[in-house]
ChimeraX commands (.cxc) that place a marker at each C-alpha (Angstrom):
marker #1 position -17.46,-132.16,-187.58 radius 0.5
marker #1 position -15.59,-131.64,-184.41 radius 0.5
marker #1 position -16.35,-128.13,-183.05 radius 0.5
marker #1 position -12.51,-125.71,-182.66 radius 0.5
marker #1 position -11.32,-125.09,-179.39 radius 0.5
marker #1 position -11.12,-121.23,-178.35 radius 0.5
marker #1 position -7.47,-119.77,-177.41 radius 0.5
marker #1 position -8.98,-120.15,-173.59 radius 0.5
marker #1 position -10.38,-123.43,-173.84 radius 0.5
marker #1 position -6.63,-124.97,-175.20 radius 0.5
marker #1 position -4.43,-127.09,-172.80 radius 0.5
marker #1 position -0.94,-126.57,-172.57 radius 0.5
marker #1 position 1.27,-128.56,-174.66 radius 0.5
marker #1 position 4.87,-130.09,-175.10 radius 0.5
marker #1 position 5.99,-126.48,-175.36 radius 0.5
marker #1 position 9.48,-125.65,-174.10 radius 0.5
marker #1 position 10.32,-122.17,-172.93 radius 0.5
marker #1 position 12.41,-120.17,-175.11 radius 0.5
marker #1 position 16.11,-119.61,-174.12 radius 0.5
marker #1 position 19.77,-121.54,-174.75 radius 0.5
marker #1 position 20.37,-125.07,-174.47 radius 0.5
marker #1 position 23.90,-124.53,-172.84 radius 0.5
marker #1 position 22.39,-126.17,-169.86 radius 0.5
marker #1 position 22.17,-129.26,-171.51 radius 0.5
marker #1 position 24.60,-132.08,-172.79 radius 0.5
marker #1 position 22.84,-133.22,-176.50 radius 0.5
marker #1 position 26.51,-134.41,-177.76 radius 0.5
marker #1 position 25.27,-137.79,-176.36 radius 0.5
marker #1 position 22.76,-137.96,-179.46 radius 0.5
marker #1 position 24.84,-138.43,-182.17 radius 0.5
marker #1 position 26.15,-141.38,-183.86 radius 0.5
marker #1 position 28.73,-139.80,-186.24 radius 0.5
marker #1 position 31.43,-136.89,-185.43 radius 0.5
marker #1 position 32.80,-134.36,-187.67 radius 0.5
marker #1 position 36.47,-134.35,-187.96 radius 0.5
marker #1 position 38.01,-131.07,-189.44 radius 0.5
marker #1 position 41.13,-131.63,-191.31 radius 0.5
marker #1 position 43.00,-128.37,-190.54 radius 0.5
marker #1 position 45.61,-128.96,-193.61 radius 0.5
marker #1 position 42.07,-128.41,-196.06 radius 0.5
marker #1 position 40.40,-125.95,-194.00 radius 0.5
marker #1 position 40.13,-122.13,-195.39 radius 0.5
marker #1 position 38.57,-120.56,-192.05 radius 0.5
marker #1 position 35.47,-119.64,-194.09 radius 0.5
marker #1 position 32.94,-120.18,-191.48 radius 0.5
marker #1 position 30.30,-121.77,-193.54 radius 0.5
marker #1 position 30.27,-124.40,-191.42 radius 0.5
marker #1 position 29.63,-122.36,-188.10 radius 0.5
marker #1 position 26.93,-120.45,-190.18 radius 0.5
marker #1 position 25.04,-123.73,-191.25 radius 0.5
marker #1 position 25.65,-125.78,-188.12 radius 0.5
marker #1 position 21.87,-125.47,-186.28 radius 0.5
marker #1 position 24.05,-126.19,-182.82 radius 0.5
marker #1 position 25.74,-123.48,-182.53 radius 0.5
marker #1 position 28.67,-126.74,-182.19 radius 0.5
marker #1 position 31.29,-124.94,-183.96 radius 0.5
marker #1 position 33.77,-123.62,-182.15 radius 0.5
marker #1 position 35.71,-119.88,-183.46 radius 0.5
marker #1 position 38.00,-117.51,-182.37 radius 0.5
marker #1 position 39.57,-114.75,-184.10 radius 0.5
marker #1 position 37.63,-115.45,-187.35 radius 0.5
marker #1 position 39.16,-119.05,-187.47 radius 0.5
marker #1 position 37.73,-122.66,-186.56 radius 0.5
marker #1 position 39.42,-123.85,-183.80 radius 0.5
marker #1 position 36.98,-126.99,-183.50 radius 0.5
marker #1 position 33.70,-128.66,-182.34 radius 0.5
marker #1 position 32.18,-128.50,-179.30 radius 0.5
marker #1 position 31.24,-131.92,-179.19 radius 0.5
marker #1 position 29.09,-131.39,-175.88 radius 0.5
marker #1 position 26.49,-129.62,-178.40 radius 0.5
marker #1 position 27.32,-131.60,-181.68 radius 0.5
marker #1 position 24.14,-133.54,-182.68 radius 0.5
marker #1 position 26.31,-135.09,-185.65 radius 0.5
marker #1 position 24.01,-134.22,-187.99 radius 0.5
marker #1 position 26.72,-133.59,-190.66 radius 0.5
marker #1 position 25.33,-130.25,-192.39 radius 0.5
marker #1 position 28.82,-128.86,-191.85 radius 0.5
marker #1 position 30.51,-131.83,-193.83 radius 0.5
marker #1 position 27.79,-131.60,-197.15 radius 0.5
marker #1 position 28.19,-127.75,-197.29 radius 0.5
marker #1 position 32.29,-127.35,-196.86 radius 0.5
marker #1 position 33.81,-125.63,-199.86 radius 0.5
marker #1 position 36.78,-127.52,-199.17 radius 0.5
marker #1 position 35.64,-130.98,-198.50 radius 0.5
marker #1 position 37.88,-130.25,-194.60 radius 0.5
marker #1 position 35.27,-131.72,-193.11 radius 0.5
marker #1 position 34.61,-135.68,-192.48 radius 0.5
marker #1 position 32.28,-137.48,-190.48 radius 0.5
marker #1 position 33.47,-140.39,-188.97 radius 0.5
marker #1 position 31.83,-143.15,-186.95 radius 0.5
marker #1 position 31.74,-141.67,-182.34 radius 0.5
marker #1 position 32.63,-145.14,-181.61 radius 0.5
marker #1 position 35.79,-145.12,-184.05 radius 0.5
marker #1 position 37.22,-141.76,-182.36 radius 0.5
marker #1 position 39.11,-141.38,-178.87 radius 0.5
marker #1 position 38.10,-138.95,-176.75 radius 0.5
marker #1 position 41.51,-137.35,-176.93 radius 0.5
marker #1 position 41.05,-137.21,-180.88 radius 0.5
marker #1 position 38.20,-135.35,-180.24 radius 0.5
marker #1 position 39.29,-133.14,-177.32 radius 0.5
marker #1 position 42.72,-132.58,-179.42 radius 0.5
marker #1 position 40.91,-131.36,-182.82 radius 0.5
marker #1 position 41.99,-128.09,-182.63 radius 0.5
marker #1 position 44.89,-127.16,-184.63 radius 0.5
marker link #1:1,2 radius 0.2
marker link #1:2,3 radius 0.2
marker link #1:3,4 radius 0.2
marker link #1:4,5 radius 0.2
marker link #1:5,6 radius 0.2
marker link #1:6,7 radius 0.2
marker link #1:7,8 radius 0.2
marker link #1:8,9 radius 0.2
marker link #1:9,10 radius 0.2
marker link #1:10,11 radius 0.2
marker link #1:11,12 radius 0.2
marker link #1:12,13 radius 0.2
marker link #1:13,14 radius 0.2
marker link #1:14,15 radius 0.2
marker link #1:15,16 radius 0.2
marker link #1:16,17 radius 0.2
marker link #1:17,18 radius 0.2
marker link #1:18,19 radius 0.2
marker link #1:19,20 radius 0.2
marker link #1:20,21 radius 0.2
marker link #1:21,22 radius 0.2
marker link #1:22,23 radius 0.2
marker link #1:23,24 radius 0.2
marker link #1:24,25 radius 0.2
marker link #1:25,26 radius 0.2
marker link #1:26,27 radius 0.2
marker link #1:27,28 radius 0.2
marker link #1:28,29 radius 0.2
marker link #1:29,30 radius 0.2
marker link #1:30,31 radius 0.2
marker link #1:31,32 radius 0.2
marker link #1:32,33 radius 0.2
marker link #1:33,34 radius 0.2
marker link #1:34,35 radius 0.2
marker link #1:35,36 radius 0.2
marker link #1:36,37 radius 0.2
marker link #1:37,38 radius 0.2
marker link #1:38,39 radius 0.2
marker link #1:39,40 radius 0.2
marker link #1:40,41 radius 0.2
marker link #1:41,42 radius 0.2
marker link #1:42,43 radius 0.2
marker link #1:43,44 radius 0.2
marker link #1:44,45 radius 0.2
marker link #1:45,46 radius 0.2
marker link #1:46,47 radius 0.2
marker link #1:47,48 radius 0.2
marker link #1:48,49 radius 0.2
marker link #1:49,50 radius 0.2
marker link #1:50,51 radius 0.2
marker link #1:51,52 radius 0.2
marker link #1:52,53 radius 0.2
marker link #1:53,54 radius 0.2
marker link #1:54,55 radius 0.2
marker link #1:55,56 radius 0.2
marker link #1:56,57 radius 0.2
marker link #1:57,58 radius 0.2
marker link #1:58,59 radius 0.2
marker link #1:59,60 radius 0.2
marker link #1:60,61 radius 0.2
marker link #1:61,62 radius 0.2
marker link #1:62,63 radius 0.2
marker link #1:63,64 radius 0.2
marker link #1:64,65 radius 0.2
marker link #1:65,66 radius 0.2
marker link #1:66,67 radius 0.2
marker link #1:67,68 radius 0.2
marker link #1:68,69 radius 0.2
marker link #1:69,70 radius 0.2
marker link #1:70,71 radius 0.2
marker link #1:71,72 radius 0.2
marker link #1:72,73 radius 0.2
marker link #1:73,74 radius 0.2
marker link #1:74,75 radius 0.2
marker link #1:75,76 radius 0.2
marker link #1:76,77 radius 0.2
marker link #1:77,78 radius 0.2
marker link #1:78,79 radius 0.2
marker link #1:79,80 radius 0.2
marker link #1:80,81 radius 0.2
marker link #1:81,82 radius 0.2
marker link #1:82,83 radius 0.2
marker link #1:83,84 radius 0.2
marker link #1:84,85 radius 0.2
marker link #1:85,86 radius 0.2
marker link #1:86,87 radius 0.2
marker link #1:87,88 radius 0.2
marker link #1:88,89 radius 0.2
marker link #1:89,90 radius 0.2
marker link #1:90,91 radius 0.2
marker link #1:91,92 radius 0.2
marker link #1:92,93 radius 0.2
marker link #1:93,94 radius 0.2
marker link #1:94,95 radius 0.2
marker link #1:95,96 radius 0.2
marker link #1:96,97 radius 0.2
marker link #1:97,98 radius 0.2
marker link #1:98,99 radius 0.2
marker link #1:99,100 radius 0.2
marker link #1:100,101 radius 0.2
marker link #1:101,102 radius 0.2
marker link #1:102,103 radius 0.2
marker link #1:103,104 radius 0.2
view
């Protein structure tokens, strides 16, 4: 059996420092976009709560959008939206002005 390393003896690893990634553009990641429909949405935030991105833009206590620069498309805002305002639809399908534009 393989001996354990001491704390001292251990290389570094693939370790990133802790911080933000607003430096960085991830939106290029995804594959899928969410597309709020603002006729269904009730402002209740869930998705901004459950959205591991931080991708969900809000002002005022209200949804304005996604920031799509962050979005991973990962679609845990579209499973856990009360009101089903929420649809993820296909990056290649969408226009960059229907994304830019999603805000009410």
């Amino acid at each position: 059996m393989a001996e354990l390393l001491k704390k001292d003896q251990m290389k570094p690893g693939a370790v990133a420092e802790g911080g933000t990634m607003a430096g960085l553009y991830t939106g290029s990641w995804r594959t899928y976009c969410p597309v709020t429909d603002f006729e269904k949405c009730t402002h209740c935030m869930l998705c901004w709560i459950v959205c591991p991105d931080s991708a969900v833009r809000v002002e005022g206590g209200k949804k304005l959008g996604t920031d799509y620069q962050y979005c991973k498309g990962c679609g845990i805002c579209a499973v856990e939206c009360p009101a089903d305002a929420i649809e993820m639809k296909l990056e290649s399908d969408l226009s960059e002005q229907r994304k830019e534009g999603e805000q009410p």
